[in-house]
C-alpha positions, 0 to 999 in steps of 0.5 A, a space after each residue: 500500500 505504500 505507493 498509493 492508498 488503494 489497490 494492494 491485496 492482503 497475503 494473507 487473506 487476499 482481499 483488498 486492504 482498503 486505505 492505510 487505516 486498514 493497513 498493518 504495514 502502516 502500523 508497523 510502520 508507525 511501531 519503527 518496525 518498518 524502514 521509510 525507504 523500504 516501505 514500498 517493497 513490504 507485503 501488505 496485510 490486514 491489521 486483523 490479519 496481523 492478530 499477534 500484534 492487532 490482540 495489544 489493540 485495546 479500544 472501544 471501537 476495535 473489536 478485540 482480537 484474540 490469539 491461540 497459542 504461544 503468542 498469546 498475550 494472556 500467557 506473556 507476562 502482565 508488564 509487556 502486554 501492558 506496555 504494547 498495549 499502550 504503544 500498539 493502541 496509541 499508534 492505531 489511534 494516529 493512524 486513524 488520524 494521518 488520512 486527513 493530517 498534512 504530515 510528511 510521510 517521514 512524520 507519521 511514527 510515533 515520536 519515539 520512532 521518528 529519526 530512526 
């Protein structure tokens, strides 16, 4: 989805990743997880389609998401979960802004990961 905000299909489960809202290669991107300059040749996917790291999304409005397994956040330890909690929900919560913001693409980490 880098190169434009329509059109790149989920490997996962092959539909359409409708807009960078949905996108979790722009999630991760925002988490410092991604590089800027290899943000175009990255696989997309679905944020759900992502549950180990959609289940730290804590937010009324995102449907919860649960993981089976050695991943799954109710087996790892409690101060972890709390920290990505808190950092995957902030960044889910600025990628729901950037559609209508004016930032640079280089703008959109979280502070903490801009620069990097």
């Amino acid at each position: 989805m880098a190169k434009c905000d329509e059109g790149y299909l989920c490997v996962i489960c092959t539909k359409e990743v409708a807009g960078m809202t949905n996108s979790d290669l722009y999630l991760r991107y925002l988490l410092g997880q991604v590089d800027v300059e290899t943000l175009h040749a990255q696989p997309e996917r679905h944020i759900r389609c992502n549950p180990v790291l959609a289940q730290y999304i804590v937010e009324e409005t995102f449907s919860p998401v649960v993981v089976e397994g050695d991943f799954d956040k109710r087996t790892l330890d409690p101060s972890f979960v709390s920290q990505q909690e808190e950092l995957v929900t902030r960044a889910w919560k600025r990628l729901k802004t950037l559609p209508k913001s004016n930032l640079s693409i280089q703008e959109y980490p979280l502070p903490e990961f801009r620069n990097k």
